[in-house]
MIBAZA-849527 format. One record per residue (C-alpha): residue number from 1; x, y, z; residue in three letters. Coordinates in pm, 1 decimal, always signed. Example, Ala and Ser with C-alpha at 12.3 -4.5 7.8 and 13.67 -1.06 7.14 Angstrom:
+-----+----------+----------+----------+--------+
! num !       px !       py !       pz ! residu !
+-----+----------+----------+----------+--------+
!   1 !  +1230.0 !   -450.0 !   +780.0 !    Ala !
!   2 !  +1367.0 !   -106.0 !   +714.0 !    Ser !
+-----+----------+----------+----------+--------+
END
This chain:
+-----+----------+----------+----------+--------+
! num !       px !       py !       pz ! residu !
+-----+----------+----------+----------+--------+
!   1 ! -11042.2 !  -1109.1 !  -3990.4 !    Unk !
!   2 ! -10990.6 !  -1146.9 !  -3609.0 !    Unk !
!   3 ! -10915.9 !   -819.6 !  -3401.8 !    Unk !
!   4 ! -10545.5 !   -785.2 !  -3306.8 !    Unk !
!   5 ! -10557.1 !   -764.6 !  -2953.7 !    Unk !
!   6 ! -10253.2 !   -457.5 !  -2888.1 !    Unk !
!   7 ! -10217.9 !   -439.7 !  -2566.7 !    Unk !
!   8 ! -10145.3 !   -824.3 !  -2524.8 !    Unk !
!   9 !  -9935.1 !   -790.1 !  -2845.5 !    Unk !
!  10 !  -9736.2 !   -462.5 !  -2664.6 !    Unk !
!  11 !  -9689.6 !   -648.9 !  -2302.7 !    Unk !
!  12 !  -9543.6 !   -887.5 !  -2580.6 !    Unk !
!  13 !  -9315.1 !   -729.7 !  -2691.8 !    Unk !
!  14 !  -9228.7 !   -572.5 !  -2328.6 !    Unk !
!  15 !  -9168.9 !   -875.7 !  -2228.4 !    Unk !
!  16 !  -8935.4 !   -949.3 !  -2462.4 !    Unk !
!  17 !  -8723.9 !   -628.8 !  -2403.6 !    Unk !
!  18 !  -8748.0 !   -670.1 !  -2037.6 !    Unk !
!  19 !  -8419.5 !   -818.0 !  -1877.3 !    Unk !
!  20 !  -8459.9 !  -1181.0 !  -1724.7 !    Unk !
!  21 !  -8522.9 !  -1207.9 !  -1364.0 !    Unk !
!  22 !  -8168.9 !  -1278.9 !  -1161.0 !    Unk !
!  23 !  -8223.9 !  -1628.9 !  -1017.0 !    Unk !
!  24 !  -8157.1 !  -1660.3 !   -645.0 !    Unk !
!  25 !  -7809.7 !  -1806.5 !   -663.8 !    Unk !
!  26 !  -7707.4 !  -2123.3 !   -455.7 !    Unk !
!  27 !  -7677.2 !  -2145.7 !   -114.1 !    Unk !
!  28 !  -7275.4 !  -2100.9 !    +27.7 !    Unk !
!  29 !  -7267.0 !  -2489.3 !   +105.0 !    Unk !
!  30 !  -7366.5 !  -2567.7 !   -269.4 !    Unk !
!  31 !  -7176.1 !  -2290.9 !   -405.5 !    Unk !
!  32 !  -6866.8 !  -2452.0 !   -200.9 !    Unk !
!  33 !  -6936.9 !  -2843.8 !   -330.8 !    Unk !
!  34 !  -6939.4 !  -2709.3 !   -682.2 !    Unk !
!  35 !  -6700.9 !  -2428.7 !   -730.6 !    Unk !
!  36 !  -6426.8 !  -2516.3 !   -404.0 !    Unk !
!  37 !  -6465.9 !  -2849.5 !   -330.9 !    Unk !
!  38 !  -6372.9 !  -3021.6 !   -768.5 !    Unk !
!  39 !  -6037.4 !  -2837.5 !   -761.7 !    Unk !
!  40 !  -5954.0 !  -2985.9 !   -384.2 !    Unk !
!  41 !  -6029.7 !  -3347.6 !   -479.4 !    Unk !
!  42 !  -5856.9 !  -3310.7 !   -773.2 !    Unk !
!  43 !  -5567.2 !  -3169.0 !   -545.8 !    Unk !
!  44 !  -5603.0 !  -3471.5 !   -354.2 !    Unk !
!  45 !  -5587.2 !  -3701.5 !   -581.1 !    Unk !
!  46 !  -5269.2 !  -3598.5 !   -767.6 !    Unk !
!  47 !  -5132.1 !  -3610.2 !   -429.9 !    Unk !
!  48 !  -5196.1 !  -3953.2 !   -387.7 !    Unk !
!  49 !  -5096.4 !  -4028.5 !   -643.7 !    Unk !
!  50 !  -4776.8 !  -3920.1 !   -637.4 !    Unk !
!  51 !  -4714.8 !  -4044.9 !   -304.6 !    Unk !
!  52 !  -4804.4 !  -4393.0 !   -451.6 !    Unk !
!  53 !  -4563.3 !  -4363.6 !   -717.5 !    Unk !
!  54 !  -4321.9 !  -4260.3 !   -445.7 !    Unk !
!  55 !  -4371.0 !  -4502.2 !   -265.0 !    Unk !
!  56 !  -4343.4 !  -4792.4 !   -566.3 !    Unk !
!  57 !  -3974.7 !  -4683.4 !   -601.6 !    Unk !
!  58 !  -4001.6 !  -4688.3 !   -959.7 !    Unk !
!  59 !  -3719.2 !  -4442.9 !  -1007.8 !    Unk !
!  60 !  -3436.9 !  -4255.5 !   -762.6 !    Unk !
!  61 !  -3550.0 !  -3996.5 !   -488.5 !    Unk !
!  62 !  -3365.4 !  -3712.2 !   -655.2 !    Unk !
!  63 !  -3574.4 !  -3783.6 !   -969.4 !    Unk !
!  64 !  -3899.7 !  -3805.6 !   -801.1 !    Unk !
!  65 !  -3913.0 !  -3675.9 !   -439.2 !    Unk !
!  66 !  -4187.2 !  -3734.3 !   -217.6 !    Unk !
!  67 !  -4468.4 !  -3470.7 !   -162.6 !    Unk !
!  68 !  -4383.5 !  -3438.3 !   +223.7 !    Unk !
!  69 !  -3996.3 !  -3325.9 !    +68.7 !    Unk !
!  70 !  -4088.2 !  -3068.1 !   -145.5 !    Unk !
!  71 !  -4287.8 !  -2946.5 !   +103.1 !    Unk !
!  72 !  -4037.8 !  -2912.3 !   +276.5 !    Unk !
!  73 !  -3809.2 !  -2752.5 !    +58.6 !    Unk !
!  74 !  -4107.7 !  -2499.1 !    +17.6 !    Unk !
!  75 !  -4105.5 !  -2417.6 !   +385.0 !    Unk !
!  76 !  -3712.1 !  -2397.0 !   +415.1 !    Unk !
!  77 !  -3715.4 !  -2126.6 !   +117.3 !    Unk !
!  78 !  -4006.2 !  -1981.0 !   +267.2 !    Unk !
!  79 !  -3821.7 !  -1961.6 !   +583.4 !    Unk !
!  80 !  -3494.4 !  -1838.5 !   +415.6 !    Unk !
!  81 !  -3742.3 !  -1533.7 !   +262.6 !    Unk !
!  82 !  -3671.5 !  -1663.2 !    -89.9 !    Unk !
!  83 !  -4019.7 !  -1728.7 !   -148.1 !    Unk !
!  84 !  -4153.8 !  -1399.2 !   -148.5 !    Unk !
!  85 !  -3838.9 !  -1296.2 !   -326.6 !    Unk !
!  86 !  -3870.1 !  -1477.2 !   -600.7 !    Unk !
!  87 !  -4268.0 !  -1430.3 !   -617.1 !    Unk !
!  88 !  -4233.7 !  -1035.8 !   -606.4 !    Unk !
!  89 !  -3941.7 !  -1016.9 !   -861.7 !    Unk !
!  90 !  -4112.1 !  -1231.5 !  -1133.0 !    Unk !
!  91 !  -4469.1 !  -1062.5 !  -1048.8 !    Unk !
!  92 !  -4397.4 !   -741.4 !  -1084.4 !    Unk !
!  93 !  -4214.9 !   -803.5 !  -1431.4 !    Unk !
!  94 !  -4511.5 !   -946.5 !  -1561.7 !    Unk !
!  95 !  -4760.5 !   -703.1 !  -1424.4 !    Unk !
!  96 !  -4538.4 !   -409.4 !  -1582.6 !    Unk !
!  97 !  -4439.0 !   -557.6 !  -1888.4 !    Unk !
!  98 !  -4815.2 !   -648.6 !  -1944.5 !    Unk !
!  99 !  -4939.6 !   -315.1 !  -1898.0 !    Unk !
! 100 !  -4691.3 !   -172.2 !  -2076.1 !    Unk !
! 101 !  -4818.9 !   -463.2 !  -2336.1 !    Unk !
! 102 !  -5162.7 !   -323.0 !  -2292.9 !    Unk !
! 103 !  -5102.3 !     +5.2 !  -2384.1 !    Unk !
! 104 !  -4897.6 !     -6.2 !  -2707.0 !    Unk !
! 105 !  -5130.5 !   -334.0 !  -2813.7 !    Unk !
! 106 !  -5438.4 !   -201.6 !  -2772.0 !    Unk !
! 107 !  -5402.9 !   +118.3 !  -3036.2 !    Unk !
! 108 !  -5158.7 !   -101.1 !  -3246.1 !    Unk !
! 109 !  -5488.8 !   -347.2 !  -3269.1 !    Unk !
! 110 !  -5701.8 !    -33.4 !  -3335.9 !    Unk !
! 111 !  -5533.2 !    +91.7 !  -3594.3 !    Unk !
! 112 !  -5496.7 !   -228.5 !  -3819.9 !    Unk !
! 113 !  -5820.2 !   -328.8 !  -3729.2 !    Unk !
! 114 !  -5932.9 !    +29.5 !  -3932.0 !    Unk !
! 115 !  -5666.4 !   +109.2 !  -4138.2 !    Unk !
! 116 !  -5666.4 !   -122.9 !  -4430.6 !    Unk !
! 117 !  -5368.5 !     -8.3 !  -4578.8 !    Unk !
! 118 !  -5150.4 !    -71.5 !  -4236.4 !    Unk !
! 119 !  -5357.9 !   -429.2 !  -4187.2 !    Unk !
! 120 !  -5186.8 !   -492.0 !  -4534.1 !    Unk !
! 121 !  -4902.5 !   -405.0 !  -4444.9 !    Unk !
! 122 !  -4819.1 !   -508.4 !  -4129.7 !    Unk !
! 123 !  -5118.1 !   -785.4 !  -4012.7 !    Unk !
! 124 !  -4952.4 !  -1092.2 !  -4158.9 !    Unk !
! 125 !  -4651.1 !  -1008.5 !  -3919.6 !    Unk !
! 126 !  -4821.4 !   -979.1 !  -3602.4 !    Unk !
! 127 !  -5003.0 !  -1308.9 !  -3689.0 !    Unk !
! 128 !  -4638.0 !  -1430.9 !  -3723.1 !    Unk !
! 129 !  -4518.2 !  -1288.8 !  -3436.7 !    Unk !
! 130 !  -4767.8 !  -1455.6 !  -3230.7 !    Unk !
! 131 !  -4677.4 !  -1763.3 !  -3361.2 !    Unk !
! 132 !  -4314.3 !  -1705.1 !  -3265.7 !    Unk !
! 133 !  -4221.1 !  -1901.0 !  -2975.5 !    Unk !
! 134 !  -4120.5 !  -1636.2 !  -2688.9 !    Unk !
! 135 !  -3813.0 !  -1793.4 !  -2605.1 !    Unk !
! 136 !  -3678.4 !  -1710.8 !  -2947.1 !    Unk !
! 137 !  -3627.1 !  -1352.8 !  -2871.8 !    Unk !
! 138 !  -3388.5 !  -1414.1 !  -2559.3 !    Unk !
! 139 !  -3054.1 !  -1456.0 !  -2712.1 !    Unk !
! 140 !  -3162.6 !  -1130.8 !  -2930.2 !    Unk !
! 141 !  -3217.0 !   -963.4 !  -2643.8 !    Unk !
! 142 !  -2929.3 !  -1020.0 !  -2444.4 !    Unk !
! 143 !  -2708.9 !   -956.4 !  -2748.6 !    Unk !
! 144 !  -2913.7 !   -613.2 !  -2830.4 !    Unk !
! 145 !  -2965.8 !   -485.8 !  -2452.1 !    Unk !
! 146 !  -2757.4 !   -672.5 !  -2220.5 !    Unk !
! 147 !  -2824.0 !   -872.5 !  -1923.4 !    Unk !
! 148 !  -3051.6 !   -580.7 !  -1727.0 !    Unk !
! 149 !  -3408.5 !   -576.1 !  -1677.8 !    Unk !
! 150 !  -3471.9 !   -413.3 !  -2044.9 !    Unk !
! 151 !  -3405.9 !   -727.0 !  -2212.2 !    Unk !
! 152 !  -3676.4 !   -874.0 !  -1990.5 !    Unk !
! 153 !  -3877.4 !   -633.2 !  -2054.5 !    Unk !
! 154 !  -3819.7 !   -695.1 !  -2428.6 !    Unk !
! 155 !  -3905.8 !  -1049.3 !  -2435.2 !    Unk !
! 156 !  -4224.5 !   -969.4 !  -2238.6 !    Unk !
! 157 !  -4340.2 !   -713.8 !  -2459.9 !    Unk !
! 158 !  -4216.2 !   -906.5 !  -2832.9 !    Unk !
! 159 !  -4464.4 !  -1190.2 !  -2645.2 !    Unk !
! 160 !  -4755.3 !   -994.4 !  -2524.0 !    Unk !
! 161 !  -4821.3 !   -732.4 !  -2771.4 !    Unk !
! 162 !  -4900.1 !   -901.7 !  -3074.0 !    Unk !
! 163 !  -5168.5 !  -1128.9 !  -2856.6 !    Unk !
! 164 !  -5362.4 !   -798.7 !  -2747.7 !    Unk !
! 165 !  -5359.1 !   -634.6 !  -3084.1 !    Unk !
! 166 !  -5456.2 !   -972.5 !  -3259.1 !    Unk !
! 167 !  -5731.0 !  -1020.7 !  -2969.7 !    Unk !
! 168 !  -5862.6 !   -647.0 !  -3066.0 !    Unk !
! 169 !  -5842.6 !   -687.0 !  -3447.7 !    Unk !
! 170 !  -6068.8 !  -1053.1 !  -3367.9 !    Unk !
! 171 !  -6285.0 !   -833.7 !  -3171.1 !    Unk !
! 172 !  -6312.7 !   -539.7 !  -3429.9 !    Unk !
! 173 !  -6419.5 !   -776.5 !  -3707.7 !    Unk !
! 174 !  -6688.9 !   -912.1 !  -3543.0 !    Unk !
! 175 !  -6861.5 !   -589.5 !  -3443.1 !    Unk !
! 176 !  -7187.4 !   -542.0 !  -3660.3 !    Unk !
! 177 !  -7141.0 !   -220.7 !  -3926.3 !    Unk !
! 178 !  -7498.9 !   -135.8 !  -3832.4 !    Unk !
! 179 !  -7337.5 !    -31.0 !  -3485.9 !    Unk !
! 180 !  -7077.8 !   +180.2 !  -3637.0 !    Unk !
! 181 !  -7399.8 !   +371.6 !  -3876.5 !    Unk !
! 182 !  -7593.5 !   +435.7 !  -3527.4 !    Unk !
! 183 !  -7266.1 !   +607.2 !  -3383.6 !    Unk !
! 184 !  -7237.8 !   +819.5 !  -3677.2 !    Unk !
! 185 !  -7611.9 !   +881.5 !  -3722.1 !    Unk !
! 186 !  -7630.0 !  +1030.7 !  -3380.2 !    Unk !
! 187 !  -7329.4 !  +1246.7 !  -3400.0 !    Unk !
! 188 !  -7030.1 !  +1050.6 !  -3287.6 !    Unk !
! 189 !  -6679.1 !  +1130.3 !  -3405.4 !    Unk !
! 190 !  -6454.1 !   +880.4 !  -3504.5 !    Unk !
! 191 !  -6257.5 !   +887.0 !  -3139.8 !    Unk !
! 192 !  -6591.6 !   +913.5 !  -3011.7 !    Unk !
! 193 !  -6699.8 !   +624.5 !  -3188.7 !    Unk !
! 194 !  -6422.5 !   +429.9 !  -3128.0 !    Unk !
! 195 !  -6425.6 !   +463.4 !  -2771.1 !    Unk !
! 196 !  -6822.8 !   +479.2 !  -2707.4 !    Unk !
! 197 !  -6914.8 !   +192.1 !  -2987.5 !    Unk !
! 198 !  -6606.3 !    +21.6 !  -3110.6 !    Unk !
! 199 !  -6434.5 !    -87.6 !  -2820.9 !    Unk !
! 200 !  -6694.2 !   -182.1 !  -2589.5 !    Unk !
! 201 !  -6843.6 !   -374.9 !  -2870.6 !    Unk !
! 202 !  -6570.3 !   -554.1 !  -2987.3 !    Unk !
! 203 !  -6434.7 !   -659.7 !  -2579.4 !    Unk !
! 204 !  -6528.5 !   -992.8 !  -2547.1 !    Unk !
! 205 !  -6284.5 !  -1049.0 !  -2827.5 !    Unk !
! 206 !  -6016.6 !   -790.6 !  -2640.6 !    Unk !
! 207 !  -6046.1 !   -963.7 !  -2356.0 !    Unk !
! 208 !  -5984.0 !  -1320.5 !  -2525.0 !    Unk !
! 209 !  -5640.3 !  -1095.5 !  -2668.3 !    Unk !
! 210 !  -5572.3 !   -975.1 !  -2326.2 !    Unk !
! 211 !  -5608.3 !  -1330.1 !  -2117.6 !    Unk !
! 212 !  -5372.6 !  -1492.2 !  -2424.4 !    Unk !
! 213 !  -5134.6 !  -1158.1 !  -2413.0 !    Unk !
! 214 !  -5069.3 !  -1252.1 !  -2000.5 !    Unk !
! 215 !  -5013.1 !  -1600.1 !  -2095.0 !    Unk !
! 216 !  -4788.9 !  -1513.5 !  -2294.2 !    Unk !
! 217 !  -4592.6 !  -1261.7 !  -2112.5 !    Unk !
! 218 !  -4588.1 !  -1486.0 !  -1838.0 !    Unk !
! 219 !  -4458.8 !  -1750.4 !  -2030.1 !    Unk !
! 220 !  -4188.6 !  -1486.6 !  -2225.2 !    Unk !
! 221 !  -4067.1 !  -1420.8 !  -1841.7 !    Unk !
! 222 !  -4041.0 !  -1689.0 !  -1737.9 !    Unk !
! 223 !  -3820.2 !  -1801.9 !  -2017.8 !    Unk !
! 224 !  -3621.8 !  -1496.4 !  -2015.4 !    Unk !
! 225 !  -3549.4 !  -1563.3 !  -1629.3 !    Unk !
! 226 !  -3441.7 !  -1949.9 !  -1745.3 !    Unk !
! 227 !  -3206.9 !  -1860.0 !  -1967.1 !    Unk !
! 228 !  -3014.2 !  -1495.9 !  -1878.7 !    Unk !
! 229 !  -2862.3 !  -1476.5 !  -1515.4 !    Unk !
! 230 !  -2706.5 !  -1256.3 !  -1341.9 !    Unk !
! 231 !  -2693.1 !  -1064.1 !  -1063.5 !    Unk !
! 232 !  -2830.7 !   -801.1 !  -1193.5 !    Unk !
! 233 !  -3135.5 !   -946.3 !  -1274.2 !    Unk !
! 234 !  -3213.1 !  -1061.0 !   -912.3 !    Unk !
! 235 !  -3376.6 !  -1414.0 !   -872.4 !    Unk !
! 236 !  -3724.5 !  -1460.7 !   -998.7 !    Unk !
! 237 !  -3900.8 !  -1796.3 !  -1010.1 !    Unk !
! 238 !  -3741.1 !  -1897.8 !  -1357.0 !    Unk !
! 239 !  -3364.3 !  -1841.5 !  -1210.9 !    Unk !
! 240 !  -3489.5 !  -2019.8 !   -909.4 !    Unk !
! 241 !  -3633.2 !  -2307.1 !  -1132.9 !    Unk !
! 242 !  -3265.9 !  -2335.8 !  -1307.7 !    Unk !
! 243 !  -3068.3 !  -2327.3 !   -979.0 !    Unk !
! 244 !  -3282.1 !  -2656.3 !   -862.6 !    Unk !
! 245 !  -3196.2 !  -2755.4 !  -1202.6 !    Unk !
! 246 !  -2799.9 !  -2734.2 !  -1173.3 !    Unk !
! 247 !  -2774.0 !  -2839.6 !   -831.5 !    Unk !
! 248 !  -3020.9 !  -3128.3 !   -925.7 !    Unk !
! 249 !  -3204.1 !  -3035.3 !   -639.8 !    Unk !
! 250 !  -3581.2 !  -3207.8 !   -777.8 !    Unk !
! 251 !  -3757.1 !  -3073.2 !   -492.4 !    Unk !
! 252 !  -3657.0 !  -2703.6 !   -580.1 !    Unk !
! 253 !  -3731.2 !  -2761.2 !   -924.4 !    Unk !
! 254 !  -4093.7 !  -2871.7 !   -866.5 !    Unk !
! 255 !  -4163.8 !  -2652.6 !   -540.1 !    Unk !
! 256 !  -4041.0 !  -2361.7 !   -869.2 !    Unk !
! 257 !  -4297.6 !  -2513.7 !  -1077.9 !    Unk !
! 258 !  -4560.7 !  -2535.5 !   -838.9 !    Unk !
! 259 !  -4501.3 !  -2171.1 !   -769.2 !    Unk !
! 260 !  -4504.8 !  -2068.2 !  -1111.4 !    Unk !
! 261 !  -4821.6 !  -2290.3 !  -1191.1 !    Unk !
! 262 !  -4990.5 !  -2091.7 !   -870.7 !    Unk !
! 263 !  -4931.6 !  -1684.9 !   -987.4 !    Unk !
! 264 !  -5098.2 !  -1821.9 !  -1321.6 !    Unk !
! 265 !  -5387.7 !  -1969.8 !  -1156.2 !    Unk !
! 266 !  -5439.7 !  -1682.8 !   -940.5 !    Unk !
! 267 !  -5409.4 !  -1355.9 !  -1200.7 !    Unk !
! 268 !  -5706.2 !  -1637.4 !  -1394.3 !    Unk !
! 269 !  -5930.1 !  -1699.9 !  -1090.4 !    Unk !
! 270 !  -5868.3 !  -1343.8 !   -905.7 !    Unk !
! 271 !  -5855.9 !  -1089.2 !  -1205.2 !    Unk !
! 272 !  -5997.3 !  -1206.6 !  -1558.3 !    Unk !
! 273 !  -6256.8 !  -1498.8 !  -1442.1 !    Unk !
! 274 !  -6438.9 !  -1234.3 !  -1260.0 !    Unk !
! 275 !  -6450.4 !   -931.1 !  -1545.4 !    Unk !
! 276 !  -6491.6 !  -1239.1 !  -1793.1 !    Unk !
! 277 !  -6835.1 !  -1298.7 !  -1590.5 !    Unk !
! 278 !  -6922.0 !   -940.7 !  -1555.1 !    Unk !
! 279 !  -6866.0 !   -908.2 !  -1942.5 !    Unk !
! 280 !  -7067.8 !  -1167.8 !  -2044.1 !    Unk !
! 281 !  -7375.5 !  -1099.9 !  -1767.2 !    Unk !
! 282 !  -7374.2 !   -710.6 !  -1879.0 !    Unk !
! 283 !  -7457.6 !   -880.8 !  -2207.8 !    Unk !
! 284 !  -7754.9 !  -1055.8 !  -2067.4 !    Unk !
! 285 !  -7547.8 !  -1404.9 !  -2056.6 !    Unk !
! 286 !  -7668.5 !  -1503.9 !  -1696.2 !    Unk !
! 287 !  -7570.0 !  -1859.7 !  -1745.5 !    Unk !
! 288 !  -7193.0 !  -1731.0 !  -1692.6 !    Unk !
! 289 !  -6993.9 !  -2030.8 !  -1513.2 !    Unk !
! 290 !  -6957.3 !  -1847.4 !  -1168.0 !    Unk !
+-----+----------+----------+----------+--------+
END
């Protein structure tokens, strides 16, 4: 029988614990031509696009305004301060709500995702509430809390929370039990445990919860903001969006849209596309899209 070699057979096995070497990421010009460079041709494109169809005439300007129009339009509001105006008052309902979304979802999600008598109980209804369109809970709310800032709130939160807690429940069930043992071997609590071995295991699948929890309490507000005005409420980008709408004023109503279409793109590329790609490189995952 051959000698087993065990020093080869333990560099081995180093090896194999050993992280993989970083690769030298690509230079800034080829980091530009393929990160920067597919969104702005794409950009482009639509733009010509629409200028063509413009152009052709096929239906009225007030149905399909040229790009140089609602560019202006966007200019003129910006000028008139309604831009940041609207940006700031739809913004900062979402932000709030969300949190606010955050922190009842995430020990709502907890405690379903451990409690089997309360996932009986109450699981199949948060699965149904997701499934609720948003937009459902606005004439509720106005009825229930008036036209104020609590029933936007309320739609918000009736849209966001049962995302997170779902997300965390996903993420829960596909921890391994072994994990849990190794907490408990070792001494750990069951707060301990959840907050040292639970959660951070089971956040890939939070964070899925969390990204679908700000689409939809972006998506709640902005329906909320459609249909309830007043002047109580202010003018966020969903009043502004129905004023372009009643005045039939097509350039307000996509410059509205546009602006709308831009805060989601942002809170993606700016806040979870990064910790999305920290997530999944702390986990060894260094073929992250960048």
């Amino acid at each position: 029988m051959p000698e087993v070699d065990h020093r080869a057979l333990e560099a081995g096995l180093d090896a194999l614990d050993a992280p993989a070497l970083v690769q030298q990421g690509p230079s800034g010009l080829r980091r530009f031509a393929a990160v920067v460079l597919p969104p702005l041709v794409a950009v482009v494109l639509i733009i010509v696009v629409w200028q063509a169809l413009w152009a052709a005439a096929l239906w009225p300007e007030w149905k399909l305004p040229s790009p140089l129009a609602v560019a202006g339009e966007f200019v003129r509001l910006a000028g008139e301060g309604k831009i940041t105006e609207t940006l700031w008052t739809s913004t900062h309902r979402a932000v709030l709500g969300f949190l606010v979304a955050v922190a009842i979802g995430t020990p709502l999600g907890l405690v379903v995702a451990r409690v089997r008598v309360v996932r009986a109980a109450i699981g199949p209804l948060l699965s149904g509430l997701q499934s609720l369109p948003s937009v459902a809970w606005v004439p509720a709310a106005v009825l229930w809390l008036g036209l104020n800032d609590s029933m936007i709130y309320a739609v918000v939160l009736l849209g966001a929370v049962p995302s997170i807690a779902n997300g965390l429940v996903a993420g829960i069930d596909q921890v391994p039990p072994l994990l849990l043992r190794v907490g408990s071997v070792l001494g750990a609590g069951r707060l301990q445990s959840a907050r040292h071995v639970l959660l951070p295991a089971a956040f890939p699948g939070y964070l899925a919860g969390l990204k679908q929890g700000w689409a939809f309490s972006w998506r709640s507000l902005m329906a909320a903001e459609i249909i309830a005005r007043s002047p109580d409420l202010g003018i966020g980008l969903g009043q502004l969006l129905e004023q372009g709408r009643l005045l039939t004023d097509m350039s307000t109503v996509i410059t509205a849209i546009l602006l709308i279409l831009a805060v989601g793109i942002g809170v993606e590329l700016l806040f979870f596309r990064p910790l999305e790609r920290r997530v999944l490189r702390s986990r060894g995952l260094t073929g992250a899209p960048a």
